[in-house]
C-alpha positions as CSV (number, residue, x, y, z in Angstrom):
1,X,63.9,214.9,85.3
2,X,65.9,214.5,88.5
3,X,66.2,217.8,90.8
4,X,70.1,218.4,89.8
5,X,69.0,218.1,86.3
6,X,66.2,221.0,87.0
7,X,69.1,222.9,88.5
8,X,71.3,222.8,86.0
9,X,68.5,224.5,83.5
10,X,67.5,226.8,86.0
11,X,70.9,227.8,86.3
12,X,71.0,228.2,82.4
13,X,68.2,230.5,82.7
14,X,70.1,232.5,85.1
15,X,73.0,232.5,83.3
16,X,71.7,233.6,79.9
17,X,69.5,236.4,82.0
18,X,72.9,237.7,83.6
19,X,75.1,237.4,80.4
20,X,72.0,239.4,78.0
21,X,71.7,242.0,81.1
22,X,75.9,242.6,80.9
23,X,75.3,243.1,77.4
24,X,72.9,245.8,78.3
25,X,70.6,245.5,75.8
26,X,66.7,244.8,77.4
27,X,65.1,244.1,73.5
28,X,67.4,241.4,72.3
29,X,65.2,239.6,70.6
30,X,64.2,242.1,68.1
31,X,67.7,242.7,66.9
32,X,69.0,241.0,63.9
33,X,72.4,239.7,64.0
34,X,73.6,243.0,61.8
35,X,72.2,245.3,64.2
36,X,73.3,243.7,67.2
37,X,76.6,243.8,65.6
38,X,76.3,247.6,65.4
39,X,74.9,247.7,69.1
40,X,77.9,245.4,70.4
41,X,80.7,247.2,68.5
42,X,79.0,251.0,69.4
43,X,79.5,249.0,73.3
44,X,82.5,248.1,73.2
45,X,84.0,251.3,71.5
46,X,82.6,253.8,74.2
47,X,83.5,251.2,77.0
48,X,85.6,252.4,79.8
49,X,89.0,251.7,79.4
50,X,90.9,250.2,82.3
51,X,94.7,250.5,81.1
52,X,94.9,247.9,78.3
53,X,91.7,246.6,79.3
54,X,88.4,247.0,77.8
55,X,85.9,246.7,80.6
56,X,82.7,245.5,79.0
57,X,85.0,243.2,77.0
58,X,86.0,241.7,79.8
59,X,82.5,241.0,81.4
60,X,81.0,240.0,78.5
61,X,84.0,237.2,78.4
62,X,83.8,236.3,81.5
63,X,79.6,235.6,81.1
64,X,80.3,233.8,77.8
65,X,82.3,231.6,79.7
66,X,79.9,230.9,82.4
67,X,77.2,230.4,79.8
68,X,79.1,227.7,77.8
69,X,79.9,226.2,80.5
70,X,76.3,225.7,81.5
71,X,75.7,224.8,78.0
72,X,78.2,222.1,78.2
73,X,76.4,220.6,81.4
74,X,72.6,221.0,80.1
75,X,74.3,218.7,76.6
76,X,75.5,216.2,78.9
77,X,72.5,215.6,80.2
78,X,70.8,215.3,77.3
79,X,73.2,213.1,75.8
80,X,72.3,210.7,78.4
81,X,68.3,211.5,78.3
82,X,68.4,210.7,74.5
């Protein structure tokens, strides 16, 4: 594996660390998708409210985003691995 290639997982790591710690929720893993469901929603109903804006809405967006998009570059390289 080339060093940009390491980066670009190591940046998946961060990136999955950063969007679970936005969620605020340290056991993830233990949750089943129902209950995480339950979590999420009890999240996003007592969020603070900025105007029309939901604020731990909008993070959690804006991680997802950075997330896929490191997804998107860890598939391309294994497309070309494979």
């Amino acid at each position: 594996m080339t060093n940009w290639e390491l980066e670009t997982f190591k940046r998946l790591q961060t990136y999955t660390a950063l969007l679970i710690s936005t969620i605020r929720i340290e056991d993830i893993e233990n949750y089943s998708a129902e209950e995480f469901v339950i979590f999420f929603n009890d999240k996003k109903t007592t969020a603070i409210q900025n105007e029309k804006i939901n604020i731990f809405s909008t993070d959690i967006e804006r991680e997802i985003k950075k997330y896929s998009e490191q997804i998107k570059l860890c598939m391309e390289i294994f497309k070309v691995s494979i």
